[in-house]
N, C-alpha and C positions, 0 to 999 in steps of 0.2 A: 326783519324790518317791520313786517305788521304789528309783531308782540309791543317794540317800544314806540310803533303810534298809538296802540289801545291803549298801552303805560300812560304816556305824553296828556292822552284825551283827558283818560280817567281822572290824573292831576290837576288839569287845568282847570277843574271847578273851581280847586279851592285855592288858588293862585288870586294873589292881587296884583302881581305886576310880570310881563316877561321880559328878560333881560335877553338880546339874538346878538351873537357873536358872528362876527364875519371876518375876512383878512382883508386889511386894507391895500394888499395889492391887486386885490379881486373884488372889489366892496358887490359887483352884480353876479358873480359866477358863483362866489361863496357864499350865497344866501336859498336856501331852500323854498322854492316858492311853497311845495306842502305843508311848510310848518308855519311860511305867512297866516294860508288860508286857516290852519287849524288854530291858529292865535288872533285870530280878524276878530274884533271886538275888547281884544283887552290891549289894558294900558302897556305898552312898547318901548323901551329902549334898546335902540340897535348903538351896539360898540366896535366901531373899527379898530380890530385888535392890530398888536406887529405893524402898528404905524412908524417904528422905528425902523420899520425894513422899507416902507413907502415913501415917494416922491412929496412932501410936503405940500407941493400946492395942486397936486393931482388930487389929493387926501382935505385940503381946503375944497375943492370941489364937489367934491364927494360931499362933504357935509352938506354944504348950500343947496347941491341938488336934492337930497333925501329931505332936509327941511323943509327946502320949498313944496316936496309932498306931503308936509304936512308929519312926517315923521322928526322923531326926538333924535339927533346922531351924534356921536361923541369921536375922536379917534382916542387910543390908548395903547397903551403898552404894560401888559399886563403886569410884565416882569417887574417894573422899577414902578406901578399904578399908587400913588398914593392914596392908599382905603378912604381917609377923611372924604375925598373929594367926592368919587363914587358913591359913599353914604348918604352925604348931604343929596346927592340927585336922585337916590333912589327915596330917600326923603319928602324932598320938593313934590315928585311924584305921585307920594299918595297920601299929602299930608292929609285933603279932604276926608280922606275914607278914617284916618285912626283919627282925625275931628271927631265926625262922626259917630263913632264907637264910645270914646271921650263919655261925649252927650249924654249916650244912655248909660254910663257907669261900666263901659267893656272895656278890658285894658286889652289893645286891639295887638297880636304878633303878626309883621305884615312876613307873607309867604311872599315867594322872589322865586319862579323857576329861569334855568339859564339855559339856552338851547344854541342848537346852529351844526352845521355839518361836521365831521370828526376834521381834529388836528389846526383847530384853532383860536386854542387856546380856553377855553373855557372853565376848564380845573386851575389851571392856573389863576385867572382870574379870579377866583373862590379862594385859593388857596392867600390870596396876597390879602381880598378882605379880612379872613376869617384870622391870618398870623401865623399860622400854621397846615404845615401838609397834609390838611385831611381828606381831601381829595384827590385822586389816584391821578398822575401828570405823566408825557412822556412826548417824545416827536416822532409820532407814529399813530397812525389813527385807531380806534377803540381800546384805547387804555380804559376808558370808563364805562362798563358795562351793564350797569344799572341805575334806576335812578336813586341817589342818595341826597336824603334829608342831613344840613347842617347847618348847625345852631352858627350864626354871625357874632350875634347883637344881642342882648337882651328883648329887643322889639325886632328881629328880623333872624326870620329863616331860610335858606336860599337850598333849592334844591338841583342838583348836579344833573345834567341828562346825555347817555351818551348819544355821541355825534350822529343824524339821519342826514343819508343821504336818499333821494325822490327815487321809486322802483324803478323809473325809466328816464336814463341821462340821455334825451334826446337832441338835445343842445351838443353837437360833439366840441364844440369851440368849448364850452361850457365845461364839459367832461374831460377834454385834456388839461386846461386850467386846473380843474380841482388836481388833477393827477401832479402838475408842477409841485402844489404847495402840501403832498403827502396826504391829502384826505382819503384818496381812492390807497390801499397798498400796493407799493410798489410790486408784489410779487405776483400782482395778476393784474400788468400791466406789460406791454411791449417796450421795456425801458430806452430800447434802441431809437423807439419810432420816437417815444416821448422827447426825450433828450435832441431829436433834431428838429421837433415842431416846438419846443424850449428856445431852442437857438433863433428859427427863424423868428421868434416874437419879441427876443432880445435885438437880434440886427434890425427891424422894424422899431423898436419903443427906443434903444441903446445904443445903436452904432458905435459910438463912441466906447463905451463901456466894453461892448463886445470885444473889439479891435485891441482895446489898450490890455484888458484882462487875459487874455488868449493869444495874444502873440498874432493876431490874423490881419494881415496887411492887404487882402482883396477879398472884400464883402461881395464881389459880385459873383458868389457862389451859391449854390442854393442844395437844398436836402443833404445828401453824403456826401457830397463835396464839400459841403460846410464842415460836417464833421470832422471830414479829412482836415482839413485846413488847421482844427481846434489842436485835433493832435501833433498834425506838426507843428505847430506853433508851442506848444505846452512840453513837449519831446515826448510825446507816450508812443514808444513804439517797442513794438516786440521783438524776439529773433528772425534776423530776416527782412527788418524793415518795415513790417507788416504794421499799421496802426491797431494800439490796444484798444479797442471801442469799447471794451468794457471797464476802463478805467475812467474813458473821457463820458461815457453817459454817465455815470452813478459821481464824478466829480462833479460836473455842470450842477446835476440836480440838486447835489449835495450844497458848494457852495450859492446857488442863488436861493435855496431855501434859509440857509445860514445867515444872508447878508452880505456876502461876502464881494460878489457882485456891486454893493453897490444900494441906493436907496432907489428903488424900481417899482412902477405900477405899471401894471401891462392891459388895464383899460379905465377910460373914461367917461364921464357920463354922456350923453347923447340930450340935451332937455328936446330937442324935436320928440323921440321915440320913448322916452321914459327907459330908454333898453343902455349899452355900454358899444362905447366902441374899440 
């Protein structure tokens, strides 16, 4: 993690714009405050990616809020993102600066790096400007392993960066969220535990969704009980009657990263606290 903040640093002189990817079911959990601080100064676009998997007007919110700080916020969806539109804004952007260049006879190539924590899409995003797969894509965090330079445009270069996450996830609300939407890997994570603090944030944001999805007719169960409940309701059980929990955690996780679940944001903004609730 320190090799690709000295990488990130070293880059960012010669950057004219930073493009931060976030998930818009998470727009405050999936954003790295480290890499705010290390981009404080330059010109910003934050994109709420997988707004296809977010609650619309939770995701209206989100915008207004990060605006009204004074930030540029977009939602999108990398996968189906029509290049035109994103150009023209990363355009608008810095039309001053390639003025400028103009001026003195420079035919100005505006650098673009694209950051944000793993498994949010980011290469994709590149990949849908650019037309083509040249950027390494996957769902799974650190598919992209270094930073890579790629030609867009004739007047824009966009450099890929993989995914940081901060040395210390002391936010644990924070850290299991990232863990929901695959950033942290799953193989060095308690998928037991995760998969039931999943649920309770589902019967909390979804009730509804939970209930109808999983067969589970009394919410008023909490931790393993809940679990219990997912499995009977869904029939995972083993020989013996035994519930399979290891079908129903890595399903849960599975379908509400997919969408499957449903269009879900599991927080909002707070404008008292500038924080999510």
């Amino acid at each position: 993690m320190a090799k690709t903040r000295r990488l990130l640093q070293d880059q960012l002189k010669r950057v004219d714009l930073v493009i931060e990817v976030c998930d818009a079911r998470l727009p405050f959990s999936s954003r790295n405050p480290e890499l705010l601080r290390m981009t404080a100064g330059k010109r910003r676009i934050l994109l709420l990616n997988k707004a296809d998997l977010a609650d619309p007007e939770a995701t209206r919110r989100w915008v207004r809020f990060f605006q009204a700080r004074g930030e540029t916020a977009y939602p999108v969806h990398a996968i189906s993102l029509k290049s035109k539109e994103l150009l023209g804004t990363i355009d608008r952007s810095v039309r001053d600066v390639v003025e400028t260049a103009e001026e003195k006879g420079i035919r100005k190539t505006i650098r673009v790096m694209v950051i944000g924590v793993p498994n949010v899409g980011k290469s994709t995003l590149i990949n849908r400007l650019r037309g083509t797969s040249i950027a390494k894509t996957g769902d799974r965090p650190g598919v992209t392993k270094g930073n890579q330079w790629i030609h867009v445009a004739p007047y824009l270069d966009l450099m890929d960066t993989p995914g940081m996450l901060w040395p210390r996830l002391d936010d644990q609300l924070a850290a299991r969220r990232l863990c929901y939407i695959g950033s942290v890997k799953d193989d060095v994570v308690d998928i037991y535990a995760l998969a039931i603090s999943l649920l309770e944030d589902l019967k909390a944001s979804c009730p509804e969704t939970l209930s109808v999805r999983f067969h589970v007719e009394d919410l008023n169960v909490e931790n393993v009980e809940l679990l219990d409940a997912v499995c009977r309701g869904r029939g995972w059980l083993l020989r013996g009657g035994r519930f399979d929990y290891d079908r129903c955690c890595n399903v849960v996780l599975d379908e509400f990263r997919s969408g499957k679940l449903g269009k879900i944001t599991l927080e909002l903004p707070d404008a008292q606290t500038g924080e999510a609730l």
